[in-house]
C-alpha positions in Angstrom: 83.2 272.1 6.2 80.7 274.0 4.4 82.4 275.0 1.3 80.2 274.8 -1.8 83.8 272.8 -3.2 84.1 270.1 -0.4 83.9 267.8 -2.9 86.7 269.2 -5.2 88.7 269.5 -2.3 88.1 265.6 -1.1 89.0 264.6 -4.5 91.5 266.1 -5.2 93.5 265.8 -2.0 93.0 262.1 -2.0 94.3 262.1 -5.6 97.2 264.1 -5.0 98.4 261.6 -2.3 98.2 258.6 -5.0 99.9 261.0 -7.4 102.9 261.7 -4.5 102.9 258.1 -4.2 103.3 257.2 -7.5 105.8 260.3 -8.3 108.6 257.8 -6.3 108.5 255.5 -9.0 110.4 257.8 -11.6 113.3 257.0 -9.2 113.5 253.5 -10.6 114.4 254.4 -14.1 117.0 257.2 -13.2 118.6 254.7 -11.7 118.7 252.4 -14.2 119.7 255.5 -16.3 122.5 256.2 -14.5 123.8 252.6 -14.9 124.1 253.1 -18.5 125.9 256.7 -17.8 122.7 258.0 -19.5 122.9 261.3 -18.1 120.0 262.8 -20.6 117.4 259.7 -19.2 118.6 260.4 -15.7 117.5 264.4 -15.9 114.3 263.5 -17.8 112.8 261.6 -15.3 114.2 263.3 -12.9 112.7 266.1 -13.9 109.1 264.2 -14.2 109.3 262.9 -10.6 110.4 267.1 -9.5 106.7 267.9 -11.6 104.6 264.9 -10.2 105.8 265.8 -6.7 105.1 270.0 -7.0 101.2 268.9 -8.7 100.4 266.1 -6.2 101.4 268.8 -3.1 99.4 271.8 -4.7 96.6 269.6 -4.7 97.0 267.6 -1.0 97.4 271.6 0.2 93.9 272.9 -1.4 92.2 270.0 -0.2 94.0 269.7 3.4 91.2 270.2 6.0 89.5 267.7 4.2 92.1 265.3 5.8 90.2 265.6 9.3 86.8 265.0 8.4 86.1 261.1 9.0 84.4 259.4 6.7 85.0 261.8 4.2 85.0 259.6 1.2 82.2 258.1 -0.2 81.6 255.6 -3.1 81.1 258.2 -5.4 84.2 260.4 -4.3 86.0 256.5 -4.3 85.3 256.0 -8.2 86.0 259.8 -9.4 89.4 259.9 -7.5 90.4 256.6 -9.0 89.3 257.7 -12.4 90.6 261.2 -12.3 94.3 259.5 -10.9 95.0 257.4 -14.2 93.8 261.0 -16.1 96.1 263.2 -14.5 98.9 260.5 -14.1 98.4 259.9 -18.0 99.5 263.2 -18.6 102.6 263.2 -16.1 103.7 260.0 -16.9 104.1 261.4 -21.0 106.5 263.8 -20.1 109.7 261.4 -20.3 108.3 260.3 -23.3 107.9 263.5 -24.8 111.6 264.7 -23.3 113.1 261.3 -25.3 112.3 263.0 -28.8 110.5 259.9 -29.4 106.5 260.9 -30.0 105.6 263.2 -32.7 103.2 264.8 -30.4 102.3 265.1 -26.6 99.0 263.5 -27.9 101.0 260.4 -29.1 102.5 260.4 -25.6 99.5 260.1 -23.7 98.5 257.3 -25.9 101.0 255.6 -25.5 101.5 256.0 -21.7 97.3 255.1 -21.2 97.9 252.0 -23.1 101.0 251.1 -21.0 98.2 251.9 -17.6 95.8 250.3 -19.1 97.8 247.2 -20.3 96.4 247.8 -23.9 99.9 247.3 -25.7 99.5 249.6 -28.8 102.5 252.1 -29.2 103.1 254.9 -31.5 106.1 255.5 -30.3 109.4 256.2 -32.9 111.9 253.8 -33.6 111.4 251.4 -30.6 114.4 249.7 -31.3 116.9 252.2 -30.4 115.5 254.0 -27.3 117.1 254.6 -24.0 117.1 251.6 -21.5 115.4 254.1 -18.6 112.7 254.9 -21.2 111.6 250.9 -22.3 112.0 250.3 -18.4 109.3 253.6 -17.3 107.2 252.2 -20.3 107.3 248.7 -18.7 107.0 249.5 -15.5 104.0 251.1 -16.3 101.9 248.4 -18.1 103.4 246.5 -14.5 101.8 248.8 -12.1 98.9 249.6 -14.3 98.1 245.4 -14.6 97.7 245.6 -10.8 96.4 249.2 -10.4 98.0 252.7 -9.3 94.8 252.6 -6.8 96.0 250.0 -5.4 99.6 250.5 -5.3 99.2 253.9 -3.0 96.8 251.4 -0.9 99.6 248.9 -0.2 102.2 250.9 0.3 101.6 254.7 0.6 98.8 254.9 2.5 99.0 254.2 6.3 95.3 254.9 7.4 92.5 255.8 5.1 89.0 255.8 5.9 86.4 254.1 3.5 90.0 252.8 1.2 87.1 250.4 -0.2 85.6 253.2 -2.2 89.3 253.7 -3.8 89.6 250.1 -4.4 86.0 249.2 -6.8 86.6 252.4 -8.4 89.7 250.2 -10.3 87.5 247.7 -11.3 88.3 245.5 -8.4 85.7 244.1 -5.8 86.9 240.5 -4.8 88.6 240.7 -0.7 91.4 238.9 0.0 91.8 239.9 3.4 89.1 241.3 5.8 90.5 245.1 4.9 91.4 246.6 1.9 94.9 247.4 2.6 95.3 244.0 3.6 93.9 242.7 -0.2 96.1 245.4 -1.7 99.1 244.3 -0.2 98.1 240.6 -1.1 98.0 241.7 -4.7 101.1 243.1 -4.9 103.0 239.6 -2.5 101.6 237.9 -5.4 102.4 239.8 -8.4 106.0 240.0 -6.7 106.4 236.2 -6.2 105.5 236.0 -9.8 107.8 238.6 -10.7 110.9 236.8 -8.8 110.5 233.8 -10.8 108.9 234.7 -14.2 112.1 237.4 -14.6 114.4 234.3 -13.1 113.5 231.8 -15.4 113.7 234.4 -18.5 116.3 235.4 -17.7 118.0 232.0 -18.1 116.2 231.4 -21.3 117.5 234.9 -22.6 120.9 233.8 -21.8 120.3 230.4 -23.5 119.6 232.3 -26.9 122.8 234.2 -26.6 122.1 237.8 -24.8 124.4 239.2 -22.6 123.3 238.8 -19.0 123.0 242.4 -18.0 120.6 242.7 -21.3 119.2 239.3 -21.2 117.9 240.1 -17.6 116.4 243.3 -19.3 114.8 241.9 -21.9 113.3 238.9 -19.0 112.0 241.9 -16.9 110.3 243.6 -19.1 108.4 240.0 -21.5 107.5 239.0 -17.6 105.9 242.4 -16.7 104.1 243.0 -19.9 103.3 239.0 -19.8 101.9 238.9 -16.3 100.1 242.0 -16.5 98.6 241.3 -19.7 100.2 244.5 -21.3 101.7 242.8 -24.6 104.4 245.6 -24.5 107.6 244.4 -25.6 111.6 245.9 -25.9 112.2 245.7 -29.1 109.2 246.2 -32.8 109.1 242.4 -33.3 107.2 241.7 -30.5 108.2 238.1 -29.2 109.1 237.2 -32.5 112.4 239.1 -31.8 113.8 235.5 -29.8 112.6 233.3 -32.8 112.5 230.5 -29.6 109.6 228.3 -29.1 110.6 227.7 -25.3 111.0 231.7 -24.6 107.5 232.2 -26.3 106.0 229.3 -24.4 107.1 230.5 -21.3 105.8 233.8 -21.3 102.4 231.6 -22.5 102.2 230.2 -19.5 102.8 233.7 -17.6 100.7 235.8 -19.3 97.5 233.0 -19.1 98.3 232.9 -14.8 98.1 236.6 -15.2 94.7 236.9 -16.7 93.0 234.7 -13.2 91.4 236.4 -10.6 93.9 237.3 -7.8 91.2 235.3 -5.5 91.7 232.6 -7.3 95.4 232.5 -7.0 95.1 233.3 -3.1 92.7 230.3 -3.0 95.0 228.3 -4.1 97.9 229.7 -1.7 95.3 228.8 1.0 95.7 225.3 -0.4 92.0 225.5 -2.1 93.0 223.4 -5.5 89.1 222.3 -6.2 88.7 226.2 -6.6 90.5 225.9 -9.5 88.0 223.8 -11.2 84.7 224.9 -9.6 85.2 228.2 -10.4 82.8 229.8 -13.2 85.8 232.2 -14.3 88.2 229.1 -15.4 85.5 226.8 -16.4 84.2 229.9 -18.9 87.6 230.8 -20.1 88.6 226.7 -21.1 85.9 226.2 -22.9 86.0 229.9 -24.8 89.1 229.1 -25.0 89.1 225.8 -26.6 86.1 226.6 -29.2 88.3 229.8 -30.4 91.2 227.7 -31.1 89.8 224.8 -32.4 87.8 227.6 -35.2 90.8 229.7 -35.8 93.3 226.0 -36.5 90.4 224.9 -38.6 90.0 228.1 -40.5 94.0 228.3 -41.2 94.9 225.2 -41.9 91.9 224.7 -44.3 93.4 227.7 -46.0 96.7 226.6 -46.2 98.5 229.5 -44.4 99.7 226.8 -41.8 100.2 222.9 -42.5 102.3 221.4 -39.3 101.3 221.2 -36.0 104.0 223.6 -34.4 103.2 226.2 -36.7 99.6 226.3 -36.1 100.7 226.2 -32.4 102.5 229.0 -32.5 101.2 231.3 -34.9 97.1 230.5 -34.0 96.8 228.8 -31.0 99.3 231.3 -29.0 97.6 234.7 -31.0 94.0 233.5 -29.9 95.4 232.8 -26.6 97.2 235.8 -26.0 93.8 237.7 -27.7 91.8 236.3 -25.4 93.8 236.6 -22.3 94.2 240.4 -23.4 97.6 240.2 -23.3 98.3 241.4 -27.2 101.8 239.5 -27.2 102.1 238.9 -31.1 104.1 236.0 -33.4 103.0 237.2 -36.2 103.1 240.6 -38.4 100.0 242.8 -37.9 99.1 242.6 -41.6 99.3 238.7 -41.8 96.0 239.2 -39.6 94.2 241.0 -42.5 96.1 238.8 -45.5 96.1 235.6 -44.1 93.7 234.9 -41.5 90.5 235.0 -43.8 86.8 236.0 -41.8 86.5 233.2 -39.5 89.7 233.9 -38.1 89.4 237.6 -37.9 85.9 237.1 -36.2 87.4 234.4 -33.4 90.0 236.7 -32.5 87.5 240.0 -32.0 85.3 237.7 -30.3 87.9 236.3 -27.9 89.8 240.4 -27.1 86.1 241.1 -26.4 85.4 238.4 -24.0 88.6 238.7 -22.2 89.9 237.2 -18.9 89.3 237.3 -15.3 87.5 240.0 -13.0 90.0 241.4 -10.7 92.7 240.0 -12.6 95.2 242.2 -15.0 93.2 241.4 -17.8 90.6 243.6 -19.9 87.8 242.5 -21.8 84.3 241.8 -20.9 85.5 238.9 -18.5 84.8 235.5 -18.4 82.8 236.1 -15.0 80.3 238.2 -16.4 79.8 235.9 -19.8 79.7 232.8 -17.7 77.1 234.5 -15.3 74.9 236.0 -18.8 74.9 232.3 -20.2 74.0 230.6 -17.0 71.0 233.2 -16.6 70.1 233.1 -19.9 70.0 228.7 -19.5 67.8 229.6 -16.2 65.3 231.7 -18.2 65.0 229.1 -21.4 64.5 226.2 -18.7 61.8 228.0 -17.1 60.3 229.1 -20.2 60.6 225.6 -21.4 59.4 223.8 -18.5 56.4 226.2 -17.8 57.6 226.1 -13.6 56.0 228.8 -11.9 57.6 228.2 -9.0 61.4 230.2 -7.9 63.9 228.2 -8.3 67.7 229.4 -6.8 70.2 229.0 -9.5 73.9 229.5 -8.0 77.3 230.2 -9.4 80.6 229.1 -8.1 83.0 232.1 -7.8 85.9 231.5 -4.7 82.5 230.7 -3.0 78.7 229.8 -3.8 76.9 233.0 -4.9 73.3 233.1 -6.0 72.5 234.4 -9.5 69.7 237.0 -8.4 68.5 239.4 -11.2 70.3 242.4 -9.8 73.9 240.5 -10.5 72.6 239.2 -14.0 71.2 242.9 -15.0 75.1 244.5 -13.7 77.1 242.0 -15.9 74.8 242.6 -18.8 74.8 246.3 -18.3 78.3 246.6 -18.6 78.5 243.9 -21.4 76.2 246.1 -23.1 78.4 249.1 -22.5 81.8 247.7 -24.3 79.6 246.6 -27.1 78.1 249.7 -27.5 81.7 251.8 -27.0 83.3 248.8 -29.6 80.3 250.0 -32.3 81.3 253.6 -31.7 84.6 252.5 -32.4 83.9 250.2 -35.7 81.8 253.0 -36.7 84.7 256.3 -36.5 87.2 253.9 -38.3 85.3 253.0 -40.7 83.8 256.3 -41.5 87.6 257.5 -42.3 87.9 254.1 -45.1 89.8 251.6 -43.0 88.0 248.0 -44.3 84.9 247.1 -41.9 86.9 243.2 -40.8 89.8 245.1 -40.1 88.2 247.8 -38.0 86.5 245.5 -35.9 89.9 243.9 -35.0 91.5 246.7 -33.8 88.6 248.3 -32.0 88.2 245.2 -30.1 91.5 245.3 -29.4 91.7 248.6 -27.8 88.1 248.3 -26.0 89.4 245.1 -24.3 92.9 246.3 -23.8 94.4 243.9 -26.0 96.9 245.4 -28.2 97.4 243.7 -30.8 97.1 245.4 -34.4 96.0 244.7 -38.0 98.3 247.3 -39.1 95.3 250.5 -38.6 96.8 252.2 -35.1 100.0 254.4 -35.8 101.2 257.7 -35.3 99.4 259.0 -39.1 95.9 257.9 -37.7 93.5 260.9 -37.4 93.6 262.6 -34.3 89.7 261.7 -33.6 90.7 257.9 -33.7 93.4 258.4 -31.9 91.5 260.7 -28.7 88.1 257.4 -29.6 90.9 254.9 -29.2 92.2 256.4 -25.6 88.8 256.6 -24.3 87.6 252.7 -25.4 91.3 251.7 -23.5 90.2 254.2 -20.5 86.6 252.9 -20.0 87.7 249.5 -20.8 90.2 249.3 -17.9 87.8 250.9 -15.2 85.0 249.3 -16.1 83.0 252.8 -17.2 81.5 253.2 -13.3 84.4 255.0 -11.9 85.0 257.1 -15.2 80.3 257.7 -15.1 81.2 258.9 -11.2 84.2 261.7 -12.2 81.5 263.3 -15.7 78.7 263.3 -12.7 80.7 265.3 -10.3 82.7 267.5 -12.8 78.8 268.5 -14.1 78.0 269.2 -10.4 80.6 271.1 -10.0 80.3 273.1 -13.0 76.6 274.2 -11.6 78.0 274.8 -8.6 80.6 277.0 -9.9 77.9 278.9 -12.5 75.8 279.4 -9.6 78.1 281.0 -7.7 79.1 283.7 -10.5 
């Protein structure tokens, strides 16, 4: 092919096969649409997965030769079509939103749909307590699929040979194998995430019942506190969050959930494999217990101190579980967003930025920095102050334990503080734009962090009265958060290339 747009065309043929993929999935909620005799919800989405379908085969037809070329894909081509999916899927995945009469604007929609993809949380959706079934399931079922990655959703299921699928895979911000091919690892994802999903929703389920919901809704309501639990999302059905159960037990277990969901899906196939020393050799856990344990132990002395909580269950559920569910970037909240800014003083504002900044597990559902790259900074950081210290001239090989031994070469300490030094730099942006329009500089902080880690939980600053510019700052920090800024770096290089290309030519 000698077409100055080969490019174009390989991206966006490959992209329209995800989006075809993914178009199937509107099926789901008409369905449950229909068993509600929801007629309106049914043609919505129907409608959605008739527009999906029409784009994705517009753009699998312009890009069709590419098809025959082997090897067609290369890393750079990889990261753009998986940054350029979650864009144009963004935008399709709003229209049921919009169609609800929901959103004050398509821009609200779009939020709201990237940080279901992205497993942020935030909504600005309209009276959340009284919309369809079909439309809390899509919005669900998006933070589910999104926790473990469109990419690699059209990998395990959609796509039955692709060439260089590897290229696809890192450009979601997942590099760990599972298997010896990628379609193999995909589909390993998802057998995981399904197992979960069997007994999470079962044991919900009989919890919901317990408090008194009907089955039929009390299933619902397990569903959807599963899928927003294990894929760190922090969506919920109804405005209270988890409070809405007023249950211990029902918050508890979707504790336990939403902290399995934020490990490394290596580390949960290590331990399929039988591999239970993984589970306390590996730098990932042993960096999240202990920034785990320090945030905790600050934020519990910094509110009981204060007063705001005196017994031991309260500061249980009301710290220990927010600074968990902060730092797991899961964005579940049992507390009002306000309380954060009234209540929680500067010490406890500051753990909780720190911890939604640090985040979970690479390759995981989580957001954040991850606990592999801080545990990799610190240990290099140790290695340079011993060396300093000790005056060795001499190389010594420092290793980390991650599934396996790795060594801690300069190129992997530069790459985790590269992209360390990215978020903070995108969360200063952030702190600086909210600011700048009078919101208070703590409170800022807290809900930039939020969104730059993919968090979701609020001090009461995101809603649908927010200037626009926050709101468009706000989508991007969830974006480049969630992809890990490479794949999103690889789309802006080729879109400039092809706008040379393009100026050339006319």
């Amino acid at each position: 092919m000698t077409d100055k747009f080969k490019g174009l065309k390989i991206v966006l043929y490959y992209t329209g096969y995800i989006i075809l993929g993914f178009s199937f999935l509107n099926l789901l909620p008409v369905a449950v649409a229909l068993l509600y005799k929801d007629f309106n919800s049914a043609l919505d989405f129907t409608l959605n997965f008739s527009i999906s379908a029409i784009i994705a085969i517009g753009m699998m037809t312009y890009g069709a030769e590419t098809k025959k070329i082997k090897n067609s894909i290369n890393l750079r081509y990889g990261l753009t079509v998986a940054s350029l999916t979650w864009i144009i899927l963004t935008m399709l995945a709003a229209i049921p939103y919009m169609l609800s009469g929901h959103m004050l604007s398509y821009l609200d929609a779009c939020f709201d749909v990237m940080s279901g993809f992205t497993t942020t949380g935030v909504f600005l959706l309209q009276d959340l307590d009284h919309i369809s079934q079909a439309l809390n399931f899509w919005r669900h079922l998006l933070t589910f699929v999104g926790g473990q990655g469109m990419v690699v959703l059209a990998l395990s299921f959609f796509v039955k040979e692709m060439g260089s699928a590897y290229k696809f895979y890192v450009g979601e911000g997942k590099d760990i194998a599972l298997m010896p091919n990628v379609k193999g690892t995909s589909q390993w994802i998802w057998k995981i995430s399904m197992v979960y999903l069997a007994i999470g929703t079962l044991v919900l389920w009989i919890s919901a019942m317990g408090l008194g919901l009907q089955p039929l809704s009390a299933f619902f309501h397990a569903l959807y506190i599963f899928e927003a639990a294990w894929s760190t999302g922090g969506f919920a059905p109804n405005l209270q969050n988890v409070m809405y159960y007023h249950d211990f037990g029902f918050e508890l277990i979707g504790m336990v959930f939403f902290i399995i969901g934020s490990f490394n899906f290596g580390l949960h196939f290590a331990l399929i494999q039988g591999k239970r020393k993984e589970f306390f050799k590996n730098i990932e856990v042993i960096s999240f217990t202990i920034t785990s344990l320090l945030g905790t132990a600050l934020a519990v002395f910094a509110l009981k101190n204060a007063g705001v909580y005196s017994d031991g269950i309260a500061l249980f559920r009301r710290v220990v579980y927010n600074v968990l569910s902060a730092h797991t970037t899961t964005g579940f909240g049992s507390i009002y967003a306000r309380q954060f800014a009234l209540e929680w003083g500067g010490l406890g504002i500051t753990v909780m930025v720190i911890a939604m900044l640090i985040g979970g597990s690479a390759c995981s559902t989580a957001g954040g920095i991850k606990g592999l790259r801080v545990g990799i900074i610190f240990k290099g950081i140790v290695s340079d102050i011993k060396k300093l210290v000790s005056g060795e001239n001499s190389v010594k090989v420092v290793k980390y334990h991650h599934i396996k031994d790795l060594i801690l070469d300069d190129a992997v300490f530069r790459s985790s503080a590269a992209v360390a030094i990215l978020y903070l730099v995108m969360f200063a942006g952030g702190v600086i734009i909210t600011t700048a329009y009078g919101y208070p500089l703590a409170e800022s902080a807290f809900e930039v962090a939020s969104v730059s880690g993919n968090v979701g939980l609020s001090i009461g600053i995101i809603s649908a009265q927010m200037p626009t510019l926050m709101k468009w700052y706000y989508m991007m920090a969830m974006y480049l958060g969630r992809l890990e800024f490479i794949s999103v770096l690889a789309l802006i290089g080729l879109m400039f290339k092809g706008a040379k290309q393009w100026l050339r030519r006319y």
